[in-house]
C-alpha positions in Angstrom: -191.0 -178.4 -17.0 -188.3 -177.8 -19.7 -185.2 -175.9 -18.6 -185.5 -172.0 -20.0 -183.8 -171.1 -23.4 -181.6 -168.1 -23.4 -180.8 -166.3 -26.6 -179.5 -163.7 -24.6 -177.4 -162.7 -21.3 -180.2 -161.9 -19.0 -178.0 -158.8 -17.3 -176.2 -158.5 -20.4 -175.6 -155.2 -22.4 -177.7 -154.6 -25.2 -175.5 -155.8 -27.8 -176.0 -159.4 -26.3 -179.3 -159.4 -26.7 -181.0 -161.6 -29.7 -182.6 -159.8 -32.7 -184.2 -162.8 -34.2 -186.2 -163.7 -30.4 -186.7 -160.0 -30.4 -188.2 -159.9 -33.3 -190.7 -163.0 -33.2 -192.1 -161.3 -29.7 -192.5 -158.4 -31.5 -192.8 -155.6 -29.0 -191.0 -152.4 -29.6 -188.3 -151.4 -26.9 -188.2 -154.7 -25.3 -185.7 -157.3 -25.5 -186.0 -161.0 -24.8 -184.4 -162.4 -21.4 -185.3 -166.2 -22.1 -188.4 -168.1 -22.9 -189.5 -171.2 -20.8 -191.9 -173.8 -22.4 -194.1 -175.9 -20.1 -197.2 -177.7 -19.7 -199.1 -174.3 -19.6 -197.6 -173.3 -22.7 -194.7 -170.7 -23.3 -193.0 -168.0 -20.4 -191.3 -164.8 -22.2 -189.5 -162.7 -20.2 -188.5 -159.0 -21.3 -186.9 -156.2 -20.5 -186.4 -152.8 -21.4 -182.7 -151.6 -22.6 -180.3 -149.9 -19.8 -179.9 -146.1 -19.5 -180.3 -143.5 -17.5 -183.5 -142.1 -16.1 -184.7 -139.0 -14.4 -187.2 -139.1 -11.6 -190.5 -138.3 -12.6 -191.3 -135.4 -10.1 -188.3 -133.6 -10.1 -185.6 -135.1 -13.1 -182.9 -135.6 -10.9 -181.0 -138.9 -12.4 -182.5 -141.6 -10.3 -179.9 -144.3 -9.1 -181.1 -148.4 -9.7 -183.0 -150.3 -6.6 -182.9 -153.4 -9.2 -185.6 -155.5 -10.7 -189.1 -156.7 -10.1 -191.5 -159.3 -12.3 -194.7 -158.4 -13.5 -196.4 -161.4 -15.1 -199.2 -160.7 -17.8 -201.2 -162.3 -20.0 -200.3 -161.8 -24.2 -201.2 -162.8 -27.2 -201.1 -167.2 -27.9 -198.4 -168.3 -30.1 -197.4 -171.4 -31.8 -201.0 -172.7 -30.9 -200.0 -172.1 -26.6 -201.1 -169.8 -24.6 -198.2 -167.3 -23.7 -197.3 -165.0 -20.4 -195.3 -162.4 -20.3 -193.1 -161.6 -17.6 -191.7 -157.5 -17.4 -189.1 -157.6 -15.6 -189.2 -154.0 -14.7 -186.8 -152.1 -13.5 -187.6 -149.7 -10.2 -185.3 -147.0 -8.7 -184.3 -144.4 -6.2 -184.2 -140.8 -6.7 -181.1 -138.7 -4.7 -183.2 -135.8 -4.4 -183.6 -135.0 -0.4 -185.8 -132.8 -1.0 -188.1 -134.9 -3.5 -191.2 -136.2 -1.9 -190.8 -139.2 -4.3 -188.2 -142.0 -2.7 -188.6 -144.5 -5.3 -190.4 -145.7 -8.9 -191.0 -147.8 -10.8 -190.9 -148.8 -14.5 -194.7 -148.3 -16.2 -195.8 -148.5 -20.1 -199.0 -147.9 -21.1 -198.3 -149.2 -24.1 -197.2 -152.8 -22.9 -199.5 -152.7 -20.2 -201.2 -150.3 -18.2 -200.8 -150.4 -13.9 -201.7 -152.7 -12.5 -202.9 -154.5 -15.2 -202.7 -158.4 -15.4 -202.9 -158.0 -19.5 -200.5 -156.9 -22.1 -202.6 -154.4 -23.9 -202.0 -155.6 -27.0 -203.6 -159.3 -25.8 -206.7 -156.8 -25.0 -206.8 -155.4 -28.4 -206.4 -158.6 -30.0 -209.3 -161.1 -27.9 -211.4 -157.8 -29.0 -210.3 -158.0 -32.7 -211.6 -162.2 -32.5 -214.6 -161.4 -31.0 -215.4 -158.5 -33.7 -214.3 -159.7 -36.6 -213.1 -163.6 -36.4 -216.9 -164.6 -34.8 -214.8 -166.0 -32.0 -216.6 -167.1 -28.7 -215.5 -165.7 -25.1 -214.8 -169.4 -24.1 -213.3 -170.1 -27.8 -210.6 -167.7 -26.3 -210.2 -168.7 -23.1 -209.3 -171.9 -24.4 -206.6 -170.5 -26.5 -205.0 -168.1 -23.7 -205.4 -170.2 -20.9 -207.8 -168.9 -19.2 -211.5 -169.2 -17.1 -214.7 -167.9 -19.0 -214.9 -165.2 -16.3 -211.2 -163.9 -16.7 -211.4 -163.4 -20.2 -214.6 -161.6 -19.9 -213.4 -159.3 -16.8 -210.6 -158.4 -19.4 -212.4 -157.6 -22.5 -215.7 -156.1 -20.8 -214.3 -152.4 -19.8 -213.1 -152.0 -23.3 -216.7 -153.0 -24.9 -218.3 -150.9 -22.0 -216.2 -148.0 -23.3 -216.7 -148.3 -26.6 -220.9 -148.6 -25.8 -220.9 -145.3 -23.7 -219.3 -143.5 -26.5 -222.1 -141.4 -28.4 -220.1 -140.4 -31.4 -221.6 -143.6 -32.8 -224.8 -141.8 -33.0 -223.6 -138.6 -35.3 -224.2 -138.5 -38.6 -227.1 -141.2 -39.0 -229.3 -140.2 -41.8 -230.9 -143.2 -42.6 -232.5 -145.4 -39.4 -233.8 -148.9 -39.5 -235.3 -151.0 -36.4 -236.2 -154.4 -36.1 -236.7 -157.2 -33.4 -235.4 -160.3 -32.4 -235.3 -163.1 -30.0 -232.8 -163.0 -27.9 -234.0 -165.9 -25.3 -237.0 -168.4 -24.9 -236.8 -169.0 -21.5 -238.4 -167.1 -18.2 -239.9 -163.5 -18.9 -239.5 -162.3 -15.2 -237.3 -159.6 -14.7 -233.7 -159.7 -13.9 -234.1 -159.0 -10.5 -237.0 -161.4 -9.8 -234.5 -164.2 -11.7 -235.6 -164.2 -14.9 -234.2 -162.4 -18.4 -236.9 -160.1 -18.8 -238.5 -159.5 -22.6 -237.6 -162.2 -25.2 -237.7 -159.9 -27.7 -235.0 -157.0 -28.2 -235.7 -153.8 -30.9 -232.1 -153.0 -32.3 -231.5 -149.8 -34.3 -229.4 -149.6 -37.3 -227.6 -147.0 -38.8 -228.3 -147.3 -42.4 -226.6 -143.8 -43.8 -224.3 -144.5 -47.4 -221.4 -143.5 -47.2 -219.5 -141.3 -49.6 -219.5 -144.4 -52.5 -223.1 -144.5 -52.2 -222.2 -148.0 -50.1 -224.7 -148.9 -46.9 -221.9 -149.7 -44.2 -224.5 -150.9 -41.5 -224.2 -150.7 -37.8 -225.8 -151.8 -35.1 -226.5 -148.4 -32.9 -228.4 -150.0 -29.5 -230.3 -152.6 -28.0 -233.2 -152.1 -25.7 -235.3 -154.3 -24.5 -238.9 -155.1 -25.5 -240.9 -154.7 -28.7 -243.2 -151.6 -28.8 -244.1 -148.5 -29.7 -242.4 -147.4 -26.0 -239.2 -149.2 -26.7 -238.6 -147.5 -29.9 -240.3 -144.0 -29.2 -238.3 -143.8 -25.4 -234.9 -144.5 -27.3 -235.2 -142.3 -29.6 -235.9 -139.7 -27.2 -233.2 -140.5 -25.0 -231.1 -139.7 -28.2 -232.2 -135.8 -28.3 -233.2 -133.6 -31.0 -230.0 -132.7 -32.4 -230.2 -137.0 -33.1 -234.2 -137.2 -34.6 -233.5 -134.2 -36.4 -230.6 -135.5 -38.5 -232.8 -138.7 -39.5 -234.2 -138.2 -42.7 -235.5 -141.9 -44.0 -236.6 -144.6 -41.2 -236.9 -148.0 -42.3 -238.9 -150.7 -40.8 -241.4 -154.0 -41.1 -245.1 -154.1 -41.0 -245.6 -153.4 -37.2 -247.4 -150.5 -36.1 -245.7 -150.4 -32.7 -242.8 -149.0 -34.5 -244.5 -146.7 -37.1 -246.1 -144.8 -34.4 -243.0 -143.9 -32.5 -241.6 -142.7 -36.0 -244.4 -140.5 -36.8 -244.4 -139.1 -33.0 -240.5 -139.0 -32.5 -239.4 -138.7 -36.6 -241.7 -136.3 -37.7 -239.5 -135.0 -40.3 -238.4 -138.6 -41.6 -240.1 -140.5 -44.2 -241.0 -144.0 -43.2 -240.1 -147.0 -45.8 -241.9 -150.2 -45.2 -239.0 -152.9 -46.2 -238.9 -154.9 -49.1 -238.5 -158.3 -48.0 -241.1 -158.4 -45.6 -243.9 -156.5 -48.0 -242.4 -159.7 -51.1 -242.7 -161.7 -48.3 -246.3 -161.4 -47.6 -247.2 -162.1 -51.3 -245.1 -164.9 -50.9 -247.1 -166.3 -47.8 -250.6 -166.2 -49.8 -249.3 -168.3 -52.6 -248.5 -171.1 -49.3 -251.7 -170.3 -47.8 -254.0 -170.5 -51.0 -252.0 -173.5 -52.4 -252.6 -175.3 -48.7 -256.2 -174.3 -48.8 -256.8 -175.3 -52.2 -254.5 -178.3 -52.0 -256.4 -179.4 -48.7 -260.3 -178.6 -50.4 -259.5 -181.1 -53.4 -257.5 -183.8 -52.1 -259.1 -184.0 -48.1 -255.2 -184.1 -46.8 -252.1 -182.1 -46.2 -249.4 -182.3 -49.1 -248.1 -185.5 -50.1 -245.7 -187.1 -52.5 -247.3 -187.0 -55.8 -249.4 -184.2 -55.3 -248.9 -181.8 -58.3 -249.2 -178.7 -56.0 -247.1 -180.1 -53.2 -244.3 -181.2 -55.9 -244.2 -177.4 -56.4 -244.2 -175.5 -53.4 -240.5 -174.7 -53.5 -240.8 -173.7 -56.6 -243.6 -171.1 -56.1 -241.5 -169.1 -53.7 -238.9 -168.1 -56.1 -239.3 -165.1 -58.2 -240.0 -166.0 -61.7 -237.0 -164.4 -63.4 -235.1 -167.1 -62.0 -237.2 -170.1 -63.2 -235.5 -172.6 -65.3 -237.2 -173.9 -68.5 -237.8 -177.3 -66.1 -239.0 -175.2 -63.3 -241.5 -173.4 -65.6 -242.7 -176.1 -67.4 -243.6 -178.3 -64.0 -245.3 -175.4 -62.5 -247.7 -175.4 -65.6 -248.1 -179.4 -65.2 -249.1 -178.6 -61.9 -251.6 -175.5 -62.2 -253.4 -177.3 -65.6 -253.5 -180.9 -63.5 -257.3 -180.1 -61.7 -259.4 -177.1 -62.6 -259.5 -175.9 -59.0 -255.6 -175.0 -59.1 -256.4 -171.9 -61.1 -256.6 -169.9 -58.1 -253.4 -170.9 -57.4 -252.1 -169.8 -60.5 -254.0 -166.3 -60.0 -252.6 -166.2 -56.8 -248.5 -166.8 -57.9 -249.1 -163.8 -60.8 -250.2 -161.4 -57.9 -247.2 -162.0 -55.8 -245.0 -162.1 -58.9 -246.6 -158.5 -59.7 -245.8 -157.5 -56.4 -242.2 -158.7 -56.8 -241.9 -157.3 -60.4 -242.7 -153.6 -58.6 -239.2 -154.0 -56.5 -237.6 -155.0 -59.9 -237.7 -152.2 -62.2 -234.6 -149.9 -62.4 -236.8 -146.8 -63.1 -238.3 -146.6 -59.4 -241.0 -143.8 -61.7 -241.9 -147.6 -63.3 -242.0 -149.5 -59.9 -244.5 -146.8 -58.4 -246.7 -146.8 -61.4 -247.1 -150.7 -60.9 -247.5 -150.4 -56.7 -250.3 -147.8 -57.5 -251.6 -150.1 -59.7 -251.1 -153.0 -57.1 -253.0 -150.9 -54.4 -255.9 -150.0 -56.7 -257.1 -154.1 -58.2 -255.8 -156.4 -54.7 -257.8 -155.1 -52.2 -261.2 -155.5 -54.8 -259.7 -159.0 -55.9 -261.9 -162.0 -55.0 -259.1 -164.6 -53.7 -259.4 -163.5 -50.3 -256.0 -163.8 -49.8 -254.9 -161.5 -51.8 -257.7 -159.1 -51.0 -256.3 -159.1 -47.0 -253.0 -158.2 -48.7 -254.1 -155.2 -50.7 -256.0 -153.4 -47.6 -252.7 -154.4 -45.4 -250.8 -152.6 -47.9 -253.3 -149.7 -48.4 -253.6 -149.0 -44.7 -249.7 -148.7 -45.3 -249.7 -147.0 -48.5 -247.5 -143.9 -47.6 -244.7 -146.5 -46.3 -245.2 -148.9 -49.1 -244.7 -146.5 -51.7 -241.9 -144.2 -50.1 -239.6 -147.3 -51.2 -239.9 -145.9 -54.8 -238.9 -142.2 -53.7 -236.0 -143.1 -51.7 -234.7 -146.4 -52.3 -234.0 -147.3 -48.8 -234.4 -150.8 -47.8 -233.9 -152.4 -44.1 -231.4 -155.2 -45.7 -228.6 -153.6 -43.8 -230.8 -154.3 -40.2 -231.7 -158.3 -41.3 -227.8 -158.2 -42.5 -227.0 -157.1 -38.6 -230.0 -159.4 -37.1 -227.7 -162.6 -39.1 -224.8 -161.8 -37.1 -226.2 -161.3 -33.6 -227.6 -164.9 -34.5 -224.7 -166.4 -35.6 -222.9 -165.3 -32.6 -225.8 -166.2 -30.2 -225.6 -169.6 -31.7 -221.7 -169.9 -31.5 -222.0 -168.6 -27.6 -224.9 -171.4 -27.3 -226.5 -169.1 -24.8 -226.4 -166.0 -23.1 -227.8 -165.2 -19.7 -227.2 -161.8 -18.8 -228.4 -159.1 -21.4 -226.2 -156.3 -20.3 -223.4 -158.8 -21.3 -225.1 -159.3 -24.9 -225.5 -156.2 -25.8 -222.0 -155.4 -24.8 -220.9 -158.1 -27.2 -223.6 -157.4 -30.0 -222.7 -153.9 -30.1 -219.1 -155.3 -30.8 -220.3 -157.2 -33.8 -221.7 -154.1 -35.0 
């Protein structure tokens, strides 16, 4: 253990006291005593300048009863984990007749009572986990700490922040969505399992005043269904439903129903990327089955349509000349890889609806689009035009509104980044805690 370093007269007055170690700690009103480095990493011990103070109750001038230590956790510095010791001062009061016989020093600011964590180390291992995509254990290691002390620090803050309803004000625009949030036992928590693999998170999706989607993930509730969505929503309350105008979501009728029963008033937008993605999925499907009728075996290297199939997921506006001229190699190599060719123009059309910047232009080709694919012989395609017709209100809203559910798949990227950095998560009041956090 080295020997402590005093800048400072620890009892000294004020004008002994070191600007330049004051300043490096950084908290306002406190001075620097000494600072002891060790194995463990760096002690700092501060204290508040001398003066007079009145007793709390009744302001009569309190006389000293000398020092105690109150050691804390703050913020790591020079890459080691840091404690703060207060050395608070505590005194007397000369009042008889006060009820009060003695105090001592408190700051909210440095550290609320009987708290074992400088609040400013609080606000910054919440600040990592929001915005740096830090782990809980990423900052244990760096103050020093167990898994379970760092979380036992950070939780009531994150538990405060999701009872707070004001998140819910002002959402205009509402998307849902689902993910996995463990593959493991279904059983419910109390039986010893996790419950539902699946979660449904809502997103606000509202634009701000730059016409900018900002969005935020609202909740987490477990489950995928009509009953997960619908009892959220009305859990929210009418003053909440009322204020949504446009819900966005993907092709699952689970969630459509609880928007038409809880969202009467909103318009329902079936999402881009999943209705591009499903005339992206019959070009794999009718170049499998056609690759599989004329050859008699899966792709293989050398196999014009295989040597394409990257390709033939891309939109067509962003073809190079190479690009282009391979897929034509490939559709005019056998006779039978026509249908292929049919089917990559279909899903371009579909793609080419999304990409006019007169949505009046986009509609005319999605009417167009609902009319010819459900009558069209590739069977494929045919599926897709009465999927999209029996969704025809939502499909086409897209070109009245504008409202996508990028913003929700943006959110969904980040609770999986940060459900891959954690490597796993075992309680899900925990994760929602910290998902909400991210959001």
């Amino acid at each position: 253990m080295n020997h402590p370093t005093s800048c400072c007269r620890a009892q000294g007055p004020a004008s002994d006291y070191c600007t330049n170690c004051d300043l490096l700690v950084g908290l306002e009103g406190y001075h620097v005593l000494d600072v002891e480095r060790g194995q463990d990493g760096l002690v700092v011990r501060v204290e508040s300048p001398p003066g007079p103070v009145g007793c709390p109750d009744c302001g009569v001038r309190a006389s000293s009863r000398g020092r105690r230590e109150h050691r804390l956790v703050d913020i790591p510095a020079f890459g080691v984990p840091v404690r703060l010791v207060w050395v608070k001062r505590t005194w007397a009061c000369r009042e008889v007749a006060c009820s009060r016989r003695s105090f001592t020093e408190t700051d909210e600011h440095l550290a609320p009572p009987r708290s074992t964590w400088t609040t400013r180390a609080r606000s910054w291992a919440v600040g990592q986990l929001r915005r740096e995509h830090a782990t809980v254990h990423g900052l244990a290691r760096q103050l020093g700490l167990g898994w379970d002390t760092v979380w036992s620090g950070v939780e009531p803050i994150l538990a405060v922040a999701a009872a707070d309803e004001s998140r819910f004000t002002g959402v205009a625009i509402l998307g849902v969505d689902e993910h996995v949030w463990h593959h493991v036992s279904t059983k419910a928590p109390e039986d010893g399992g996790r419950g539902p693999k699946e979660l449904t998170g809502m997103v606000d999706l509202t634009c701000d005043e730059n016409g900018q989607v900002r969005a935020r993930l609202l909740d987490l509730v477990p489950g995928r269904s009509k009953k997960a969505y619908a009892d959220w929503l009305t859990e929210r309350g009418g003053g909440f439903t009322a204020g949504v105008k446009v819900a966005t979501l993907d092709p699952f009728h689970g969630y459509k129903a609880a928007i038409d029963d809880e969202l009467e008033d909103a318009t329902a937008v079936l999402d881009v990327f999943h209705v591009v993605a499903l005339g992206t999925k019959c070009v794999d499907e009718v170049r499998r089955r056609v690759q599989q009728a004329t050859t008699g075996h899966r792709g293989r290297k050398g196999d014009p349509l295989y040597g394409i199939q990257t390709i033939l997921r891309a939109g067509a506006e962003n073809l190079t000349d190479k690009q282009r001229a391979r897929i034509e190699r490939a559709f005019a190599a056998r006779p039978e890889h026509e249908v292929v060719d049919l089917t990559w123009q279909r899903a371009q059309q579909l793609r080419a609806a999304y990409k006019q910047v007169d949505k009046s232009e986009g509609r005319t080709i999605a009417e167009r689009i609902l009319a010819i694919f459900p009558s069209c012989p590739i069977p494929e395609i045919a599926r897709l035009g009465r999927t999209l017709r029996k969704w025809k209100e939502a499909f086409l809203a897209y070109f009245t509104t504008g409202a996508t559910n990028g913003g929700t798949e943006a959110i969904n990227g980040l609770i999986e980044l940060h459900r891959r950095l954690a490597r796993r998560f075992k309680n899900r009041s925990n994760y929602r805690l910290r998902m909400l956090l991210i959001g």
